[in-house]
Backbone and ligand atoms as CSV (ligand in chain L), in Angstrom:
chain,resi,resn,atom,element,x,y,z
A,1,UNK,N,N,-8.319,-33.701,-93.640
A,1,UNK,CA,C,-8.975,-33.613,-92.329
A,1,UNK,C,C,-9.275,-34.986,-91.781
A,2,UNK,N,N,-8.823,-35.267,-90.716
A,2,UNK,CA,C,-8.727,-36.671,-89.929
A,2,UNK,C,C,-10.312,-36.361,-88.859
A,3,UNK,N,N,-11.104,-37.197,-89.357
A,3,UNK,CA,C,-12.377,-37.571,-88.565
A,3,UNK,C,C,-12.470,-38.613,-87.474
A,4,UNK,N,N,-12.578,-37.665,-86.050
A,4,UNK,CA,C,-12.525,-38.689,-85.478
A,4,UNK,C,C,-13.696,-39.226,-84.971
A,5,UNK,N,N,-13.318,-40.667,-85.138
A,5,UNK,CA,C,-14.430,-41.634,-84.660
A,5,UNK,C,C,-14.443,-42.169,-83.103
A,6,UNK,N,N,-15.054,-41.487,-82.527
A,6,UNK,CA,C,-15.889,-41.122,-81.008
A,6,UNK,C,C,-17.003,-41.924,-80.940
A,7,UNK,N,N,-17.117,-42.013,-79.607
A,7,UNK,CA,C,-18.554,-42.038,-79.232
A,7,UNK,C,C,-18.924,-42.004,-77.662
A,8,UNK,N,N,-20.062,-41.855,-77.425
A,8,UNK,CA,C,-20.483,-41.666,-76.212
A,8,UNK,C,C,-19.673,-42.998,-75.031
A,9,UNK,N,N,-18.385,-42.810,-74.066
A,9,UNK,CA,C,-17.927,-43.677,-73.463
A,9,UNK,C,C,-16.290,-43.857,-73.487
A,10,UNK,N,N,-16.017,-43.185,-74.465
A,10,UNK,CA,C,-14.523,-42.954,-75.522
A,10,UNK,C,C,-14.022,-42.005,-74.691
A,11,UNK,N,N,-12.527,-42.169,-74.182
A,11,UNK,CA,C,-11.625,-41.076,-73.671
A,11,UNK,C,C,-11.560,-40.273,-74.539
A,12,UNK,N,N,-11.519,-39.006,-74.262
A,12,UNK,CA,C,-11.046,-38.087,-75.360
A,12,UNK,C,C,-9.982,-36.428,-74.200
A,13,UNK,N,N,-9.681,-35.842,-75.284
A,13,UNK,CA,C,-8.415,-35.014,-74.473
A,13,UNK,C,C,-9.078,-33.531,-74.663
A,14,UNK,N,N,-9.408,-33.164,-73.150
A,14,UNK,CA,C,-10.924,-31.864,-73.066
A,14,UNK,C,C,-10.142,-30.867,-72.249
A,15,UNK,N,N,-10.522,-29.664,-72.245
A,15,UNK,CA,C,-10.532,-28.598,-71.321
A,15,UNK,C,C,-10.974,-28.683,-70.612
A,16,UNK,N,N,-10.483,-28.648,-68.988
A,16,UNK,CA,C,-11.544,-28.848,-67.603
A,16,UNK,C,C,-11.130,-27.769,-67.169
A,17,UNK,N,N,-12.012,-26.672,-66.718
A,17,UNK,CA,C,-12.213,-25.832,-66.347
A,17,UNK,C,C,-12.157,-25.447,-64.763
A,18,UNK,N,N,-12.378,-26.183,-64.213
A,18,UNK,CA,C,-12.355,-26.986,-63.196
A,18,UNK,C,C,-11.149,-27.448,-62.914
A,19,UNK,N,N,-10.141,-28.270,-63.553
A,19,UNK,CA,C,-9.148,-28.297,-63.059
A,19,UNK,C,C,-8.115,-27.508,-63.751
A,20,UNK,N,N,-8.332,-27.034,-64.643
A,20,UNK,CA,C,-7.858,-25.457,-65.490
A,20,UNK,C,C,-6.521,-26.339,-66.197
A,21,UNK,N,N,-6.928,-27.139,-67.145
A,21,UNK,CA,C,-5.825,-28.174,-67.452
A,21,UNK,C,C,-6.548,-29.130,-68.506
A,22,UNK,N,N,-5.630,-29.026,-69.745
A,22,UNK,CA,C,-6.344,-30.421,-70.292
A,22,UNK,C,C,-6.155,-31.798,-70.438
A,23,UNK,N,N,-6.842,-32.300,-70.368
A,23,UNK,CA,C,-7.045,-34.098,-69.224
A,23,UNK,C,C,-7.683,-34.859,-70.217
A,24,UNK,N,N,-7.765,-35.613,-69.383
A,24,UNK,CA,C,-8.272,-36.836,-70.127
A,24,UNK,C,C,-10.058,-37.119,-69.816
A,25,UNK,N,N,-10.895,-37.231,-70.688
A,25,UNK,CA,C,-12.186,-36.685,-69.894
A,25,UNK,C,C,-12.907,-38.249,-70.823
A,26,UNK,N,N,-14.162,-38.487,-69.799
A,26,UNK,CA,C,-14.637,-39.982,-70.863
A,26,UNK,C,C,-16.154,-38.967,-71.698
A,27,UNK,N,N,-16.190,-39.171,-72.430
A,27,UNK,CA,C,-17.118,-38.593,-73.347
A,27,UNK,C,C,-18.698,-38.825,-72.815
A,28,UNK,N,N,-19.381,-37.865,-72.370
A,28,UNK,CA,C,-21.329,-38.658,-72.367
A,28,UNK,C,C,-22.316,-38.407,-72.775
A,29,UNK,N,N,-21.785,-36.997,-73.958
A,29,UNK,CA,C,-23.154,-36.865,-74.700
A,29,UNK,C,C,-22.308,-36.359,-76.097
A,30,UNK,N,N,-23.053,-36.669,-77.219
A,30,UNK,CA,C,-22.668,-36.146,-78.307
A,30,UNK,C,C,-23.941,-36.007,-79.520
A,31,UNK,N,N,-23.461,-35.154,-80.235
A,31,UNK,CA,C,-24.985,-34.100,-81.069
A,31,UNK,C,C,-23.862,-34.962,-82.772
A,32,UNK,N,N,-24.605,-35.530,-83.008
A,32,UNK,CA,C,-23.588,-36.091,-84.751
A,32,UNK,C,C,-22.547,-36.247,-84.664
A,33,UNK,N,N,-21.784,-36.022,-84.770
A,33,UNK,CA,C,-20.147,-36.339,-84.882
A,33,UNK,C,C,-19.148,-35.552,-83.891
A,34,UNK,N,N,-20.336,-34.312,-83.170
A,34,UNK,CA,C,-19.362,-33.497,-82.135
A,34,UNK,C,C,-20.157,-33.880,-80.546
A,35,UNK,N,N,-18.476,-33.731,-79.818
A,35,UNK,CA,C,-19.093,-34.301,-78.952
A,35,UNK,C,C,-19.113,-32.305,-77.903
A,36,UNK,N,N,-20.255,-33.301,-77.464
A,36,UNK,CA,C,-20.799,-31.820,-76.461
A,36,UNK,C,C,-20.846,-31.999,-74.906
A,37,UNK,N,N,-20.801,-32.909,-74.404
A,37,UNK,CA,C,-20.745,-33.355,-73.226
A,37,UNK,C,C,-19.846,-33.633,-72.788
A,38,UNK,N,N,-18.558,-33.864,-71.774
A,38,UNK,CA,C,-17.349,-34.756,-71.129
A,38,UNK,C,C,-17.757,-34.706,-69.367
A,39,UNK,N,N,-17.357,-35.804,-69.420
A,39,UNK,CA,C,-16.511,-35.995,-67.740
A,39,UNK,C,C,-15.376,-35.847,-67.671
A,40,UNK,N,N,-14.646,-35.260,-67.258
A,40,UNK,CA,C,-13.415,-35.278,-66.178
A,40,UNK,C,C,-12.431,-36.305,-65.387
A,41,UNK,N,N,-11.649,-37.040,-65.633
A,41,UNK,CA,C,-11.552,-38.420,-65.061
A,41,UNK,C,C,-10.548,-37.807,-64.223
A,42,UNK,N,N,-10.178,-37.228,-63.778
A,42,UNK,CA,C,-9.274,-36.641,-62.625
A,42,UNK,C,C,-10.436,-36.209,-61.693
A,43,UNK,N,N,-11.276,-34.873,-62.196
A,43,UNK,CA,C,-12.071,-34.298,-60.993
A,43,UNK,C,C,-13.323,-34.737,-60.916
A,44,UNK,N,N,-14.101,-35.854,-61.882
A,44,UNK,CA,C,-15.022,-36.053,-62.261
A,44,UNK,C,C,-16.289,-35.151,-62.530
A,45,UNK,N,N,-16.151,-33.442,-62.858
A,45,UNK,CA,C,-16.892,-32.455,-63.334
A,45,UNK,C,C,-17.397,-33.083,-64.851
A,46,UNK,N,N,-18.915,-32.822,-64.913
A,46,UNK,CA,C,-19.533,-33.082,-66.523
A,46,UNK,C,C,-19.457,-31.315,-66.327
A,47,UNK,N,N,-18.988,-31.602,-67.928
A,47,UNK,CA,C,-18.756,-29.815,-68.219
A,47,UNK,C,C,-19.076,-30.538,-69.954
A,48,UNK,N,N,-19.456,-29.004,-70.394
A,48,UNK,CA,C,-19.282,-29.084,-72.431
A,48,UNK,C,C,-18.161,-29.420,-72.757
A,49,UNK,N,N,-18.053,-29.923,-73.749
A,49,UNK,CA,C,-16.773,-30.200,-74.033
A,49,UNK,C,C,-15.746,-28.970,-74.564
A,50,UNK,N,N,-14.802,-28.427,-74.028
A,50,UNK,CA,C,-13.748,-27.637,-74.931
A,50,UNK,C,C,-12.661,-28.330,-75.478
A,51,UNK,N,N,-11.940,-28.329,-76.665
A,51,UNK,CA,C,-10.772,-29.086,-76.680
A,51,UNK,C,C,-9.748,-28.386,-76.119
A,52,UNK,N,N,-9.567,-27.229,-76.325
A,52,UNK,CA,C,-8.690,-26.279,-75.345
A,52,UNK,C,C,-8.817,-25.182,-75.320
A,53,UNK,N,N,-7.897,-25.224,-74.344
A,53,UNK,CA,C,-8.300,-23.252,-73.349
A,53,UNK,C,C,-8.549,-21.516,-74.289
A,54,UNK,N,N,-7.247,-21.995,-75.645
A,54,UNK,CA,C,-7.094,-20.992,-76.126
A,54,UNK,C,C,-8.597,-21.113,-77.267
A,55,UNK,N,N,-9.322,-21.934,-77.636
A,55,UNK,CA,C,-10.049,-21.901,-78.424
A,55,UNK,C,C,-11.790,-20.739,-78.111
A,56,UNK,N,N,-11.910,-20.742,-77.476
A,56,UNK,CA,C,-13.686,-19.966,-76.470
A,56,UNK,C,C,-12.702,-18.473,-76.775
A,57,UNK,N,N,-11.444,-18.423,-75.867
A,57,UNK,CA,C,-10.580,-17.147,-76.213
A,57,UNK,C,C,-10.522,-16.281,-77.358
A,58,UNK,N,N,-9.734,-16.662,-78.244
A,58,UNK,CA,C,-9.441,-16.298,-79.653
A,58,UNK,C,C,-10.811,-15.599,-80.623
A,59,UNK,N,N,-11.512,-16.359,-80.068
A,59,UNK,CA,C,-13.000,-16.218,-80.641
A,59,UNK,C,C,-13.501,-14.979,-80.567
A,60,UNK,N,N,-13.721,-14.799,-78.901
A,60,UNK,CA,C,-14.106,-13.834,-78.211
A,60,UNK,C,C,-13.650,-12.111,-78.412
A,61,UNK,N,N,-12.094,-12.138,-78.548
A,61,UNK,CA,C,-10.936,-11.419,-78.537
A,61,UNK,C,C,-11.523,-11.017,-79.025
A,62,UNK,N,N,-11.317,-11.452,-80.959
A,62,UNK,CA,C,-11.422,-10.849,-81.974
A,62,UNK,C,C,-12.182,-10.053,-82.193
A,63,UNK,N,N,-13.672,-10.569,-81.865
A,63,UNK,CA,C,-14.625,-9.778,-82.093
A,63,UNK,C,C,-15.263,-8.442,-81.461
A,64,UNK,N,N,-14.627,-8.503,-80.172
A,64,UNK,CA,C,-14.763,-7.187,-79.221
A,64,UNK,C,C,-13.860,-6.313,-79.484
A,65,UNK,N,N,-12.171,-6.815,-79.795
A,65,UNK,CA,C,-10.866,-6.246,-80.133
A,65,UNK,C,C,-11.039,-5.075,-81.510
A,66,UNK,N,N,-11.855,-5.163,-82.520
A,66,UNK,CA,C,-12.092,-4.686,-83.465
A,66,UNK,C,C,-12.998,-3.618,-83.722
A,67,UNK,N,N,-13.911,-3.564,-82.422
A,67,UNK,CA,C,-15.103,-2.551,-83.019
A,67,UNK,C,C,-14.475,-1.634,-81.763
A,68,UNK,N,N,-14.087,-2.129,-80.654
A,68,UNK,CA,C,-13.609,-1.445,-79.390
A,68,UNK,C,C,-12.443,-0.498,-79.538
A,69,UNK,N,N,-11.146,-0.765,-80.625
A,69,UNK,CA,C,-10.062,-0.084,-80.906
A,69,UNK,C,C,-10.114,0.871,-82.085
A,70,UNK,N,N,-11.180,0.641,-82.710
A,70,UNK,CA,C,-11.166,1.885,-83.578
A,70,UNK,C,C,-11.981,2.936,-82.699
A,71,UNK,N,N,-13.252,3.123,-82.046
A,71,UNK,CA,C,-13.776,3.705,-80.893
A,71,UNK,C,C,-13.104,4.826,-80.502
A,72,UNK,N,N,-11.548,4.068,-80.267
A,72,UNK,CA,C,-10.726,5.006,-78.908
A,72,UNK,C,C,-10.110,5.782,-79.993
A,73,UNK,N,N,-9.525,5.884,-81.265
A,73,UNK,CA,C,-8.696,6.591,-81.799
A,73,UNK,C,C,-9.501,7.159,-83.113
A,74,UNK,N,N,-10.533,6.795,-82.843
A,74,UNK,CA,C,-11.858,8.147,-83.682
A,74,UNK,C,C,-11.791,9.192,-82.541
A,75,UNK,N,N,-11.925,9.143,-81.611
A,75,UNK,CA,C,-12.917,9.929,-80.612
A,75,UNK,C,C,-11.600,11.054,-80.749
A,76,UNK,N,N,-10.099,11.167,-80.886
A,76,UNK,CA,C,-9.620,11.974,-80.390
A,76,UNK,C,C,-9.119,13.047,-81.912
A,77,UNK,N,N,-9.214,12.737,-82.954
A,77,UNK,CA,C,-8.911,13.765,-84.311
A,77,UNK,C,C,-10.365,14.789,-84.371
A,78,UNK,N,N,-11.992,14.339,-83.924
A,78,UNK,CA,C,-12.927,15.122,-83.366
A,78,UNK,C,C,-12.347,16.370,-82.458
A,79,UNK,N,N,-11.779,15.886,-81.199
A,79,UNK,CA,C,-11.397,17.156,-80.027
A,79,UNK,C,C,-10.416,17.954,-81.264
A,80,UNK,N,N,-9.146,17.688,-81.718
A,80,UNK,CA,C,-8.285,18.325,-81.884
A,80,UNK,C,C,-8.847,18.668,-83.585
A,81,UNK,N,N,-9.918,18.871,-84.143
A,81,UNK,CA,C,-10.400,19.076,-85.381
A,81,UNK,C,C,-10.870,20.426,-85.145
A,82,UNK,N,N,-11.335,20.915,-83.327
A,82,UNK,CA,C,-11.951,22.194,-83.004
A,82,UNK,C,C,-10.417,23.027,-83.162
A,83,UNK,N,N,-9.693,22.494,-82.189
A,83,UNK,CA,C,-8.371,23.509,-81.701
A,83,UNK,C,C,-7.821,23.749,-83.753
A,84,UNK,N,N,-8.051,22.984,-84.471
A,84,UNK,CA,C,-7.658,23.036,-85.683
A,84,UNK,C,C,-8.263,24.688,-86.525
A,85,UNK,N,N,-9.485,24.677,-86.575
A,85,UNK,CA,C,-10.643,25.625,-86.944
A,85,UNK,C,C,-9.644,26.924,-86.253
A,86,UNK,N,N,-9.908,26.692,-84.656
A,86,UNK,CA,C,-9.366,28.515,-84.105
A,86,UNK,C,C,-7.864,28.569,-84.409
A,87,UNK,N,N,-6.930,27.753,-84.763
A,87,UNK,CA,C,-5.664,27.851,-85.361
A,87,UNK,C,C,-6.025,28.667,-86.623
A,88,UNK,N,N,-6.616,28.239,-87.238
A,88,UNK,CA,C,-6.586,28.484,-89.244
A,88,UNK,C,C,-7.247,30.002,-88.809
A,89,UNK,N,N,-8.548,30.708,-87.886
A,89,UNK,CA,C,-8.386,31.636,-87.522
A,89,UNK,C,C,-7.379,32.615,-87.246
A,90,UNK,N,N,-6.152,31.959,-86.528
A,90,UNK,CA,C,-5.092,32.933,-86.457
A,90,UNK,C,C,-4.171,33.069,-87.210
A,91,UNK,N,N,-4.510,31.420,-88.266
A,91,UNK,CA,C,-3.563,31.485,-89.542
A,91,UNK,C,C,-3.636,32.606,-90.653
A,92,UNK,N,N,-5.361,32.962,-90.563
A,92,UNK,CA,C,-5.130,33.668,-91.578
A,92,UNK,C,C,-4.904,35.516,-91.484
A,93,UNK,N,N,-4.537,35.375,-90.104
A,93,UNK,CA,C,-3.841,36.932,-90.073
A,93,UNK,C,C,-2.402,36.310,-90.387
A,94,UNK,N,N,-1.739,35.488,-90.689
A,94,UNK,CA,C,-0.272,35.442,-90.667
A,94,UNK,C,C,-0.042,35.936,-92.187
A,95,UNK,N,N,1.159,36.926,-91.550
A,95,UNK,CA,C,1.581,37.419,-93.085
A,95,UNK,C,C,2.509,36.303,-93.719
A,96,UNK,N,N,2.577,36.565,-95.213
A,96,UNK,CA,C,3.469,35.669,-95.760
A,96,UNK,C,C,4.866,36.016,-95.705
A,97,UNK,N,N,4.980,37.253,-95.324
A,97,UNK,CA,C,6.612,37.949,-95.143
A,97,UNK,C,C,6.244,38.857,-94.306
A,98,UNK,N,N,7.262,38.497,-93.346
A,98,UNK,CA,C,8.287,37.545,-93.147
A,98,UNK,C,C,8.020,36.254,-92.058
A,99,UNK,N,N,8.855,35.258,-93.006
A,99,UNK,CA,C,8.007,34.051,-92.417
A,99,UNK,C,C,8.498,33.857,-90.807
A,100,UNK,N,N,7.956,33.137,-90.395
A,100,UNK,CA,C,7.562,33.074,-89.093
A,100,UNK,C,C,9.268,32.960,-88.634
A,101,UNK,N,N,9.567,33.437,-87.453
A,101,UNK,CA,C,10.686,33.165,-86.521
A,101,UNK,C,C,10.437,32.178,-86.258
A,102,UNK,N,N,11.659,30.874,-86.293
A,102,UNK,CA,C,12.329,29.724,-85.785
A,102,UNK,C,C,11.795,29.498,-84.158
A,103,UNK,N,N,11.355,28.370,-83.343
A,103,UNK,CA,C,10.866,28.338,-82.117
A,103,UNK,C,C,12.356,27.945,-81.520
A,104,UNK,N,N,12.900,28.774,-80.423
A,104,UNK,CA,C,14.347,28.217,-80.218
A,104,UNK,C,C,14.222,28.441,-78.629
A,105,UNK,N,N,14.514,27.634,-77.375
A,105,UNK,CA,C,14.067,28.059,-75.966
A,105,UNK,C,C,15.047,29.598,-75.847
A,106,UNK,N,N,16.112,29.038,-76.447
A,106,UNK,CA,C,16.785,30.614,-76.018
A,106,UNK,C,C,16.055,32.308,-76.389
A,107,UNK,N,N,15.344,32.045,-77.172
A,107,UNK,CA,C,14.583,33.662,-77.772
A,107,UNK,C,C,13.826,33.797,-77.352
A,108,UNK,N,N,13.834,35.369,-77.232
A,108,UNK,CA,C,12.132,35.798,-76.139
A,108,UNK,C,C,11.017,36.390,-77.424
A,109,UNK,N,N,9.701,35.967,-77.473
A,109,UNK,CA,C,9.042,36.069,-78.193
A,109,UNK,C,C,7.590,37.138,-77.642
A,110,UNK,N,N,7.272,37.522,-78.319
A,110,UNK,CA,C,5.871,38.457,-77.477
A,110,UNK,C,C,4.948,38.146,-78.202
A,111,UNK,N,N,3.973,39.203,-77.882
A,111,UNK,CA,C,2.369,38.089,-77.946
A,111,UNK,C,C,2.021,38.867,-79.380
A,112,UNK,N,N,1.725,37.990,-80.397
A,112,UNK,CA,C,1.053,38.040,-82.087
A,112,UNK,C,C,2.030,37.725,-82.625
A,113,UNK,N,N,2.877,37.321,-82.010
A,113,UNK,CA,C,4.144,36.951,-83.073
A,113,UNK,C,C,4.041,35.273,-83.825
A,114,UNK,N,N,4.514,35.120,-84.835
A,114,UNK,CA,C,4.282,33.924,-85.258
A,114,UNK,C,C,5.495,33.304,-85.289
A,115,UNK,N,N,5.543,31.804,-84.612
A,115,UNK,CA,C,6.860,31.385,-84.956
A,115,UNK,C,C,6.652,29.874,-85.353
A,116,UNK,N,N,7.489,29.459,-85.935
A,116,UNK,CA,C,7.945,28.083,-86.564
A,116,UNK,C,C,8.168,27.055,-85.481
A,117,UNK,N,N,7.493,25.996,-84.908
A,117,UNK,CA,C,7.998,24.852,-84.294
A,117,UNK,C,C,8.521,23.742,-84.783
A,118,UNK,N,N,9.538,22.994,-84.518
A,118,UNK,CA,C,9.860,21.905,-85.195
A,118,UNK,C,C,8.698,20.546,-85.177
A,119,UNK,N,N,7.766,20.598,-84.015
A,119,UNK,CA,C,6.991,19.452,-84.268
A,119,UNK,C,C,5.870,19.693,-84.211
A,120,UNK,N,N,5.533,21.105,-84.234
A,120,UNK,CA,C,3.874,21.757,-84.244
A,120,UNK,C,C,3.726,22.685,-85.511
A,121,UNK,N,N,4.974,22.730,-85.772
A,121,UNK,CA,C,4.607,23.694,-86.904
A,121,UNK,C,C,4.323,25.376,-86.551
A,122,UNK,N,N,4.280,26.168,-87.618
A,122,UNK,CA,C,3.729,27.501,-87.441
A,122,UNK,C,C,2.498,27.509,-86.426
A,123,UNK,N,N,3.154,28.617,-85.073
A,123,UNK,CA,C,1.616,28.294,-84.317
A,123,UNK,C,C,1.891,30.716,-84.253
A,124,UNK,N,N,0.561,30.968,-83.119
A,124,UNK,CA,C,0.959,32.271,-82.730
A,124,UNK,C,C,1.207,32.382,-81.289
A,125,UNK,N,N,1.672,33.289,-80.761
A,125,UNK,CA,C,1.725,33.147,-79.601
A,125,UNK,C,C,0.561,34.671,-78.845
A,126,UNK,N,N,-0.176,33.806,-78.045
A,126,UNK,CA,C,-1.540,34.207,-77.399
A,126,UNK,C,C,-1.291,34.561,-75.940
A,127,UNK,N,N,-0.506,34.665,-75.580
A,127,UNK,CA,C,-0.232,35.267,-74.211
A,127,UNK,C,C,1.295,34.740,-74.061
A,128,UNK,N,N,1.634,36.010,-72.921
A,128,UNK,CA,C,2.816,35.362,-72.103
A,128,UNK,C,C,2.738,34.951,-70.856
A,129,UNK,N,N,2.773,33.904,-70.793
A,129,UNK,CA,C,2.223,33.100,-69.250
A,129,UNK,C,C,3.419,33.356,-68.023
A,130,UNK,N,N,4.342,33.735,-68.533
A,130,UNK,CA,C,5.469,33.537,-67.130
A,130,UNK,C,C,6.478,34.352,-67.517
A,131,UNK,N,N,7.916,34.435,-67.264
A,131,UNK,CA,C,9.170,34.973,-67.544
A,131,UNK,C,C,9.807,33.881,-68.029
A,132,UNK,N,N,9.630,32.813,-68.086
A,132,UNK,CA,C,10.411,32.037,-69.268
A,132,UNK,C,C,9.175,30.966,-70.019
A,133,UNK,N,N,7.879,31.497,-70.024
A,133,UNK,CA,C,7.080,30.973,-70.824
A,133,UNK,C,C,6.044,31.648,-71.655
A,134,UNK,N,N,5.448,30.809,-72.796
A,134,UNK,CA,C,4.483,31.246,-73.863
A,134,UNK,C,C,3.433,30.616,-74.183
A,135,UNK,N,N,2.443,31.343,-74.420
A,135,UNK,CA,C,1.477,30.101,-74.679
A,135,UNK,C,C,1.331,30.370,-76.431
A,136,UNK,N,N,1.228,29.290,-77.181
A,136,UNK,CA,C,1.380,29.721,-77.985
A,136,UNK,C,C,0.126,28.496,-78.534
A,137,UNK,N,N,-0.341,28.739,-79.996
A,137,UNK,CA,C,-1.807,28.350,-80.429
A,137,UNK,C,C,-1.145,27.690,-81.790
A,138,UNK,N,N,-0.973,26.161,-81.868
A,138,UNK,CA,C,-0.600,25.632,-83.147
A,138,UNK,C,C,-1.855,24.789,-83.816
A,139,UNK,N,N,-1.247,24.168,-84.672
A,139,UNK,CA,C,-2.663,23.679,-85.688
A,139,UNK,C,C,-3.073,22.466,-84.745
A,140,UNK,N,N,-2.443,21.687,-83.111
A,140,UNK,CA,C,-3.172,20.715,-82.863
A,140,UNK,C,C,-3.595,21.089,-81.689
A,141,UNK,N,N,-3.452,22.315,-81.354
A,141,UNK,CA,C,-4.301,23.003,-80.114
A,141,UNK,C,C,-3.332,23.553,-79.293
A,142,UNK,N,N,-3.713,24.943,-78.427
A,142,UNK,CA,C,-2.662,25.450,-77.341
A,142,UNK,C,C,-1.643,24.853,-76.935
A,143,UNK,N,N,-0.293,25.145,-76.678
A,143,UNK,CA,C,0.997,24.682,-76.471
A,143,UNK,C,C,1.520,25.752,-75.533
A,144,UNK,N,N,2.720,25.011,-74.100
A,144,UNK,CA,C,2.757,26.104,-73.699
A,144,UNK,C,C,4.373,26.025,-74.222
A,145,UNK,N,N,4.945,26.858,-74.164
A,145,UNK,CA,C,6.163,26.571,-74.916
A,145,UNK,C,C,7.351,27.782,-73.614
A,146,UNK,N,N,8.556,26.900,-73.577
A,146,UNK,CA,C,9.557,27.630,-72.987
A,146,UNK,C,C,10.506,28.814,-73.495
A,147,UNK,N,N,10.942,29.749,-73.147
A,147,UNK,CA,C,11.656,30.785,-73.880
A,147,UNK,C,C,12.582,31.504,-72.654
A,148,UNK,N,N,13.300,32.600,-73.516
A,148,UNK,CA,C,13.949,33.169,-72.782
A,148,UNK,C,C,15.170,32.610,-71.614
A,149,UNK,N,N,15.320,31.276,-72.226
A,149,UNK,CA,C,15.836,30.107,-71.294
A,149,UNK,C,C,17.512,30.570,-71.780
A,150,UNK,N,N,18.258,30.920,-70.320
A,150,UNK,CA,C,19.255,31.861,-70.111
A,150,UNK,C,C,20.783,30.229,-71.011
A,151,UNK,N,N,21.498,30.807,-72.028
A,151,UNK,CA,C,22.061,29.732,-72.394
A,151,UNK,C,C,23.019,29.611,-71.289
A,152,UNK,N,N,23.038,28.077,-70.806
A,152,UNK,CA,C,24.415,27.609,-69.490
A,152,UNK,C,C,25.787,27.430,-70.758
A,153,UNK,N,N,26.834,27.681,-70.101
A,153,UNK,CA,C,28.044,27.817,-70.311
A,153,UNK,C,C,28.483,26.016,-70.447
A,154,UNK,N,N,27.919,25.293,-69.553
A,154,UNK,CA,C,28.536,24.204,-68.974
A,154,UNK,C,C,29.257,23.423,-69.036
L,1,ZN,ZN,ZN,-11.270,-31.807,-63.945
């Protein structure tokens, strides 16, 4: 570690805030070996001393960045922990045979039927919402799901 030897009057190379650039600033107050004070020799602003921009930054980030991002991705396995509970409700009328029908848009499905999704998994289906739709109830909450979807030739 290279100590530098400063003192009150000494150019030194500062963050000016002020001119949003780092410059060349003459030093005018210093606390032991750090200096805390600069002038500005371009805009002549006395400001604290920063050595640079990214340093006050980095600082800051970190410490808000960490308690703030876990926050957002707690709050949402809570909501979908309820829709979980009234799933396992309808799970446990599901018989074990025969296992659930395949979720495929082409098949028409009716309401208590259980079927297999590829990315939801075993859900039931709780109403029929339309002529080519279902609502159907999987383990991460209501889904509305398409069916009866006429196959094109094309
Ligand atoms: Zn300046």
């Amino acid at each position: 570690m290279a100590s530098m030897s400063v003192g009150p009057g000494d150019d030194i190379d500062a963050w000016c805030g002020k001119c949003l650039m780092v410059l060349s600033h003459r030093i005018i107050a210093m606390v032991g070996s750090q200096v805390k004070k600069v002038e500005c020799l371009t805009c002549h602003a006395v400001h604290a001393y920063k050595r640079g921009v990214g340093e006050k930054r980095s600082e800051g980030t970190s410490r808000t960045s960490t308690s703030g991002a876990v926050r957002v991705s707690k709050s949402s396995p809570s909501k979908s922990g309820k829709a979980e509970n009234e799933w396992k409700v309808f799970m446990a009328e599901a018989p074990d045979d025969p296992a659930p029908r395949r979720y495929n848009v082409f098949e028409s499905f009716s309401v208590s039927e259980f079927i297999d999704h590829p990315t939801f998994g075993v859900g039931k289906v709780i109403e029929i919402t339309g002529a080519e739709k279902i609502l159907v109830i999987f383990k991460e909450g209501r889904k509305t799901l398409v069916c009866n979807r006429a196959r094109s030739s094309g």
